[in-house]
VOBATI-465918 format. One record per residue (C-alpha): residue in one letter; x, y, z. Coordinates in pm, whole numbers, plus 50000, padded with zeros to 5 digits. Each point is the difference from the previous one (the first is absolute). Example, Ala and Ser with C-alpha at 12.3 -4.5 7.8 and 13.67 -1.06 7.14 Angstrom:
BEGIN
A512304955050780/S501375034449934/
//
This chain:
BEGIN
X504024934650088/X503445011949926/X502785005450203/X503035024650064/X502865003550178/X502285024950074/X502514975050141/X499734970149783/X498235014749681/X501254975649751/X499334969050232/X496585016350131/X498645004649628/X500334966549901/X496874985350180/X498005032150063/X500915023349760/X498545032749864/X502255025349937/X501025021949671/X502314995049678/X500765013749621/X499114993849599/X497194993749790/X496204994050164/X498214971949923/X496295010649996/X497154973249991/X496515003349845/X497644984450282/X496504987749949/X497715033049881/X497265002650241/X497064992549776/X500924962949919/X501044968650179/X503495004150114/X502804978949801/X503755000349941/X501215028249888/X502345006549724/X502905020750151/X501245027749795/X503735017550045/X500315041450030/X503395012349937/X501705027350154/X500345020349718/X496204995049991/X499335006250373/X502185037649887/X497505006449736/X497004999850214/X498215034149985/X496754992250133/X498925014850338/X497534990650198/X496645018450016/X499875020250344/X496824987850199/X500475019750356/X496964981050084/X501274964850024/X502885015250209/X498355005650299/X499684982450295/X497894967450115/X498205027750305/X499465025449675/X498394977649792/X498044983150266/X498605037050052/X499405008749643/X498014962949907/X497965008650344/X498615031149933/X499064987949587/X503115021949852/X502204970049866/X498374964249905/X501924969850046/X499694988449669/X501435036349866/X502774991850264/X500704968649869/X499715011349604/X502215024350044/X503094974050155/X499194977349725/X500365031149770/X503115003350123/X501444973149966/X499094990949647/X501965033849926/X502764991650227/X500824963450076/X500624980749643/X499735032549809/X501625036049991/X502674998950337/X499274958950047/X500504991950377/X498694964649901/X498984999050397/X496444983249937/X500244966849938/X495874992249954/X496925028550068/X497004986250120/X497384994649752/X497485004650264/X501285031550133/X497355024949829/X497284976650172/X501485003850298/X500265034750003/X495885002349882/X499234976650343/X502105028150215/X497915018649881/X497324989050016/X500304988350383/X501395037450111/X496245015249775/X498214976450229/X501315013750332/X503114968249998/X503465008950057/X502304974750201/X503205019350000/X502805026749908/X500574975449677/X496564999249911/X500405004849601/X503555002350056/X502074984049710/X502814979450128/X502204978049780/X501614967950190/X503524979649862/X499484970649800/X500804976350274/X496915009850219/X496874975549876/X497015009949891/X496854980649903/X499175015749706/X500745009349640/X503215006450062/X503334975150044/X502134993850297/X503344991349803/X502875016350256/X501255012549621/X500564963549954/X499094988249634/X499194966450179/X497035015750164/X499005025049698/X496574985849985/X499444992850404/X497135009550211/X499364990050343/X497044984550133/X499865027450282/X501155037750039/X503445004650241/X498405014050374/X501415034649898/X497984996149655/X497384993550202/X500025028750247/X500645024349716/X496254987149863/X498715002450288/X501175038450035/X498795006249694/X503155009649804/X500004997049638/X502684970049910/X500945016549650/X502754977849945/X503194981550045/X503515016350015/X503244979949807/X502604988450226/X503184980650065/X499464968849839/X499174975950319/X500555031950253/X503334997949895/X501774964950130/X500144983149667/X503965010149982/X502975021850139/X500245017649628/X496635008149981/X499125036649915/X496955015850184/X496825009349806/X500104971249796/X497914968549938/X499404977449764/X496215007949917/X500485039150046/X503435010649853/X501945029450179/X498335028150156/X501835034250052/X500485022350246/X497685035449942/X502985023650083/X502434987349791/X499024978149725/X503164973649954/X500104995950337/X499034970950247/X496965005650210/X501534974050305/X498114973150176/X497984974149897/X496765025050051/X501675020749728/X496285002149786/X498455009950307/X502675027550064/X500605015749632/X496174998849945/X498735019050376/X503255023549935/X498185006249599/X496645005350172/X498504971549823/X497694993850307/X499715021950357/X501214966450185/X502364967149959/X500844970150232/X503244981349898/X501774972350220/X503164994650171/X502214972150119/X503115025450075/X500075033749817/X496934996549709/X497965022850130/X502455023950149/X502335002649758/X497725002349714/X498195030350178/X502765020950097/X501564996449642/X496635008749809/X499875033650281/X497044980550189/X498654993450329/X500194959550108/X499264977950298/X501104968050092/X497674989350242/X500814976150287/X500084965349888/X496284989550099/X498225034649952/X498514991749699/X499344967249886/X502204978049755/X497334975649870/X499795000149642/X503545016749929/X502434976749800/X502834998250287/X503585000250031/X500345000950391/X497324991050264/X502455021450279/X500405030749760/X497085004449770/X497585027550041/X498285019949730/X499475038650083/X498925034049844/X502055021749752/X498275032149976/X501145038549909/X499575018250359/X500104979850351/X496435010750056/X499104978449736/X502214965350045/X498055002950409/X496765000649812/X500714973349773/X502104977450351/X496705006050241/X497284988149761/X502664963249924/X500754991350370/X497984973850159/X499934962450083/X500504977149667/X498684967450126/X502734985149719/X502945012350147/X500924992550351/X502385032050064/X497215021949948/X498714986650331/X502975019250207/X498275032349883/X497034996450221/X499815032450200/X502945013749819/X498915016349711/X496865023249863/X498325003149700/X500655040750025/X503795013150023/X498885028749911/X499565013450342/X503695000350011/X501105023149765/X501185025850199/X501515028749818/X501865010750355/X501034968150037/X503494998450023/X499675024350272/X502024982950345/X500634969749730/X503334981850100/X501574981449652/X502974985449915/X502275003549708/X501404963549901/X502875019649804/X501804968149879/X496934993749820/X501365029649783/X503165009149886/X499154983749633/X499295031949784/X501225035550073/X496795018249900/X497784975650163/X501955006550348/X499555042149934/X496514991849964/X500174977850303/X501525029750227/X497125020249810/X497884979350145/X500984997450365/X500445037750034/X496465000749884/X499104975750305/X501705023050196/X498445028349934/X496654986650018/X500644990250374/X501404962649968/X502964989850167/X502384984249796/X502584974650118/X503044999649804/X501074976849871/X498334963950155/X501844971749887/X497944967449945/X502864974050043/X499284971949850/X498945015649681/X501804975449743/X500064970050228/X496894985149889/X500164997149622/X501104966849993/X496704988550231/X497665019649851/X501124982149631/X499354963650169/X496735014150124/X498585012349738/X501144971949735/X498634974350280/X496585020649992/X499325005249660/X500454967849907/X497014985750245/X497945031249945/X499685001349641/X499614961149954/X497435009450243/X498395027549776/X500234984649689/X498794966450111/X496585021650110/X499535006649619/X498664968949965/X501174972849690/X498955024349726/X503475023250104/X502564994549779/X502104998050257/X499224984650326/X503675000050233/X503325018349961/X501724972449860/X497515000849659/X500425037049992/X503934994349984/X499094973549729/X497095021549838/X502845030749955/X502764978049823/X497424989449763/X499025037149935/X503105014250066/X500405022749660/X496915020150154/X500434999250363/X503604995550016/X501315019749780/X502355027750192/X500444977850380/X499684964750095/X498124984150306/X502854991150225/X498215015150284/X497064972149971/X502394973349964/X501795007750304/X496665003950166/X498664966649816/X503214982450223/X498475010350341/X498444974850255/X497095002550176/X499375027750256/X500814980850282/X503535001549877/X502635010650302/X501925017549683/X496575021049950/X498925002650377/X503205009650113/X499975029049717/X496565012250103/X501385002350372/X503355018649889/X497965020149762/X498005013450327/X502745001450264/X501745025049781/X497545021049836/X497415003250322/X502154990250325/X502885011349972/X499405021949638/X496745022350032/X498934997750353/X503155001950093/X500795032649887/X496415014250071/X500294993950371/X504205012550058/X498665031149858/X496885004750130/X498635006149567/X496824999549837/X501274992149652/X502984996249804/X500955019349707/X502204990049708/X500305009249605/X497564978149802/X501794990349661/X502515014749787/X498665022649692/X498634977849725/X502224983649784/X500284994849639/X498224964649899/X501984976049858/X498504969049884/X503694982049921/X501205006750312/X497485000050236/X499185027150248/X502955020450184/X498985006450352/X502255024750204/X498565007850313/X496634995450212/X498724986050290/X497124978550019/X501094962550183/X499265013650380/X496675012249945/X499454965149762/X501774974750162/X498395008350401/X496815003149819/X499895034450147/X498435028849806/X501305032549823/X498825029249787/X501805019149724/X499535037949959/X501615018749709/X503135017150150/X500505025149686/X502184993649648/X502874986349858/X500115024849712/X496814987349786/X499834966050241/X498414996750300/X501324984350359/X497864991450307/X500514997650412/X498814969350141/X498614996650376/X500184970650159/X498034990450357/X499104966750168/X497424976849961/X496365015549964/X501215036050038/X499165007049610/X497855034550179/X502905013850142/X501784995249700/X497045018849814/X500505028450237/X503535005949963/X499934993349632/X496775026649945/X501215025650214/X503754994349790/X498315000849668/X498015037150091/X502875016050163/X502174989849667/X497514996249688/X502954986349832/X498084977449730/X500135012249678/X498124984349673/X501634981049754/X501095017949637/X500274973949766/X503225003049921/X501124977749729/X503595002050139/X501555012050311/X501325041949868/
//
């Protein structure tokens, strides 16, 4: 839940945000996994210490592969998922707060080792529900889940908060039989505390850091979930997005995302910012693997009435459409206004749509989506008007032992703690949302209906059908920039609000390097057609193979 623009990126920022910026990283020391979670004490990591780092990770090819390769190994008796899940948590105790610190974990599950021992023990007995059976998957610290760990949105207000019930997607992913190792740091409150704000950091979890380069931003508000898949410290991730956390936050840590249609998964048990634009969705390493993770989450979450409007529309297996010949009598367009913000990320762009080419797409060029930049101003009033309602919502469900119970005492609750939790941006983005009326508003209604007249009428669809396309193409985000906790991130270039704002999904494929950085392509479609996305994306990923692993690099060369 963070949001770009390449028209309006200063406005854009301030109530989405996610992006990149430059200095010293703030690291935080979460809760360790073997005792009850508290505050943590947050610790600072200079520059001149981040150059001084020497330690390398230790190469495990294993935990590399994919979610169909280790479904095949823990089948046949090679591979165990508790070995599986040892060897993330390995990892990560040499990797996250030690040696090259990503800081991208926030809390591990204490319970994950038990977990892993049941998978087990079902798949000996002749019980396996699933591609994720014994799967670890880490989830962002905004998704609930009723058990030993905290649902806190990075939010030092909600350091010690469990739910009474797991989010739908929490759920499902039990149900599958995935391995919930842990939660992922984010954006403090998905990002829409402030305008200054500088992605990857909260309150309870410090600043994560982005694997290729070490000082610099990881984007979005799923910025743990990004840096930590992109480190290989599990084989899956789901973040969330309100405009540009998912995407962004992939194609700058070199991975695969998707932001589902609003409605394919459920939103029940996610701390919100926007009831029009929320969806969670998987961050993963290879396509293949974010439509194993998107099948087994999809279904009917009797808690969230847009879920309803995927009846018939969706399937719990998208991997029947990855098509390496996909692309083959393809018809795409190329929204090149949506470029045009960084030289090397518009060679990489032309890279990429020969490749299309070549692989037997048909590439329009350029499509122009005109009223890109004509919605800013509605999607603000939206989104300040929906927070509002659905987080007094949320926190109101924690019952009277939350510390906080509406937005109003979490305004009040941050003053009073405002040395910790306030200490590099303010909270002028919840005070303009604490201002908002009710949403039966005509200010907010007549938003919402601008917000869809120009993104789906006359934006997406528009374009779509005067062209006769099955997706649109544009850059995904500008190479990673340096963070900056004084000044906040420094967004360039990116485009995210279409996809976000119509509630429309998208994907993000790495489209190659920006020296040691990586960029991605995003595809857009219409409503529901999150397979045909799947089989352009696929069959773009194996004609290109363009991701490459991160180094570790304390600085960029």
């Amino acid at each position: 839940m963070n949001e770009h623009s390449v028209t309006t990126p200063l406005d854009r920022r301030a109530f989405v945000g996610a992006s990149l910026a430059a200095g010293a990283a703030l690291l935080g020391v979460p809760a360790s996994a073997s005792a009850a979670p508290t505050v943590p004490e947050l610790s600072v990591l200079s520059l001149n210490a981040a150059r001084s780092v020497t330690q390398r990770p230790i190469a495990d090819d294993l935990i590399e592969l994919s979610v169909t390769e280790l479904g095949a190994l823990l089948q046949r008796g090679a591979l165990t998922s508790r070995d599986l899940t040892q060897r993330f948590l390995t990892r990560i105790a040499q990797m996250d707060k030690t040696g090259v610190a990503i800081n991208a974990i926030i809390e591990l599950n204490p319970d994950a080792l038990a977990i892993a021992d049941q998978r087990d023990a079902e798949r000996k007995s002749g019980i396996t529900v699933g591609p994720l059976h014994g799967i670890p998957v880490l989830i962002k610290d905004n998704i609930g889940s009723a058990d030993k760990m905290r649902t806190s949105a990075g939010s030092l207000a909600l350091a010690n908060s469990t739910p009474a019930r797991d989010a739908f997607i929490v759920e499902r992913l039990r149900a599958a039989g995935a391995v919930l190792l842990g939660k992922t740091n984010l954006s403090e409150w998905a990002n829409f505390r402030s305008g200054r704000s500088t992605s990857g950091w909260s309150g309870r979890g410090g600043q994560t850091r982005n694997p290729y380069v070490l000082n610099r931003n990881p984007c979005g508000s799923s910025s743990g979930t990004g840096a930590a898949i992109a480190a290989t410290f599990a084989t899956v991730g789901i973040g969330s997005e309100t405009d540009g956390s998912i995407i962004c936050p992939s194609a700058i840590c070199g991975l695969v995302g998707i932001k589902p249609t609003v409605g394919l998964w459920g939103r029940s048990g996610i701390i919100p910012i926007s009831a029009s634009q929320d969806t969670a969705g998987p961050m993963a390493r290879s396509v293949a693997d974010a439509a194993a993770l998107l099948g087994v989450l999809t279904g009917v979450d009797a808690r969230d009435i847009a879920t309803n409007a995927s009846r018939g529309k969706s399937t719990t297996n998208y991997a029947t459409f990855l098509d390496a010949a996909g692309l083959k009598g393809a018809r795409i367009g190329a929204a090149r206004h949506l470029a045009g913000f960084n030289d090397a990320v518009d060679t990489r762009f032309n890279e990429a749509i020969a490749a299309l080419r070549s692989a037997g797409a048909t590439v329009v060029d350029p499509v122009k989506l005109t009223t890109a930049g004509k919605f800013d101003d509605a999607e603000r009033i939206v989104l300040d008007y929906e927070f509002k309602a659905g987080l007094n919502a949320y926190l109101a469900s924690l019952g009277n032992d939350a510390p906080v119970r509406s937005l109003a005492e979490l305004i009040a609750w941050n003053e009073r703690e405002k040395a910790r939790e306030l200490p590099w941006f303010g909270q002028e983005t919840f005070i303009r949302s604490q201002k908002c009326g009710p949403l039966t508003d005509k200010k907010y209604l007549d938003a919402r209906a601008k917000c869809i007249r120009l993104t789906r009428t006359e934006g997406i669809d528009a374009v779509m059908k005067k062209h006769k396309l099955d997706a649109i193409i544009m850059p995904s985000n500008q190479p990673a920039w340096t963070t900056d906790l004084l000044n906040g991130d420094h967004f360039t270039g990116g485009s995210t609000s279409f996809a976000a704002v119509s509630g429309y999904p998208s994907i993000t494929v790495p489209m190659g390097m920006v020296g040691e950085l990586p960029v991605g392509i995003s595809f857009v479609a219409r409503a529901w057609e999150e397979g045909k996305l799947i089989t352009l994306a696929y069959a773009f990923e194996q004609a290109t193979k363009l991701r490459r692993a991160p180094k570790f690099l304390a600085t960029y060369p």
